[in-house]
N, C-alpha and C positions, 0 to 999 in steps of 0.2 A: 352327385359327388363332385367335387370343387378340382380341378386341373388347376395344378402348379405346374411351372416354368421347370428345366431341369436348374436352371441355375439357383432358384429357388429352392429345391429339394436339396442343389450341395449348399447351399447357405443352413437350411437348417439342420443336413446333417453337423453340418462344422460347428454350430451353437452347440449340439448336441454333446458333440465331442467337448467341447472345452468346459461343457456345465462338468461334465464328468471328473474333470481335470482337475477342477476346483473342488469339488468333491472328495475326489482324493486326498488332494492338499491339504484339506480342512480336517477328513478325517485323521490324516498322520498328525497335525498339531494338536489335535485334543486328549489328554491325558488319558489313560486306559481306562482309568474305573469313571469319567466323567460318560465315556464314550458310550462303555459299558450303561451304564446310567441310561443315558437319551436313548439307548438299543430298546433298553427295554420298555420305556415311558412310549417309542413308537410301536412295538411291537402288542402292546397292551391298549392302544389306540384302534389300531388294525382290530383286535379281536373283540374292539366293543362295535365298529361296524358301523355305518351312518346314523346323525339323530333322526327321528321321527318327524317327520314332515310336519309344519307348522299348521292349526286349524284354518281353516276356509275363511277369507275377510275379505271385506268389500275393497277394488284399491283403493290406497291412499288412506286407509283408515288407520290410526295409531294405536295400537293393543295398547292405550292405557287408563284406567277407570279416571273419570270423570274428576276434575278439582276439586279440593270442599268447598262446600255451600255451592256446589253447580248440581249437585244431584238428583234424579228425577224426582217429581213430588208423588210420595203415593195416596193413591182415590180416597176422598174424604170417604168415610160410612157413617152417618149419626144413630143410625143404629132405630131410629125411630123416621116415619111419613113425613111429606113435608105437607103441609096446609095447601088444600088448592083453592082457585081463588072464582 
C-alpha cells in the first residue's frame, strides 16, 4: 500500500471538497425535470452494471476484418488427382 504525505492527504481531501462544491453548484443550475432527466439515464446506467470484458487478442492487434481484396485466399480443390510425373 502506497504512504501519502499528511499534506498530501489534506490536499486531496480539499480537491475533494471543492469537486463537491461544484457539484452542488451545478446541480442547483440545472432545471428540475433536465436534472430529473440525467438522475435517471445514471440511475438506469448503474443497474445495467459493467460491459462484458472484450475477447482475448494478441496486443497490438486491431479487431478489424481485413480490407477488400486483402482477404485470405481459400485452398484450391480441383476436385480430381493431379498427374504424377
Amino acid at each position: 500500500m502506497t504512504k501519502h504525505s499528511k499534506r498530501e492527504r489534506d490536499q486531496r481531501a480539499t480537491e475533494t471538497e471543492r469537486v463537491r462544491q461544484i457539484e452542488d453548484a451545478w446541480s442547483r443550475s440545472v432545471p428540475s425535470d433536465k436534472a430529473r432527466a440525467f438522475a435517471m439515464e445514471v440511475e438506469a446506467a448503474r443497474t445495467r452494471g459493467p460491459l462484458p470484458n472484450p475477447p482475448d487478442m494478441a496486443p497490438g492487434t486491431p479487431p478489424r476484418p481485413p480490407r477488400p481484396g486483402r482477404e485470405p485466399k481459400v485452398p484450391r480443390d480441383t476436385g480430381r488427382p493431379r498427374r504424377g510425373r
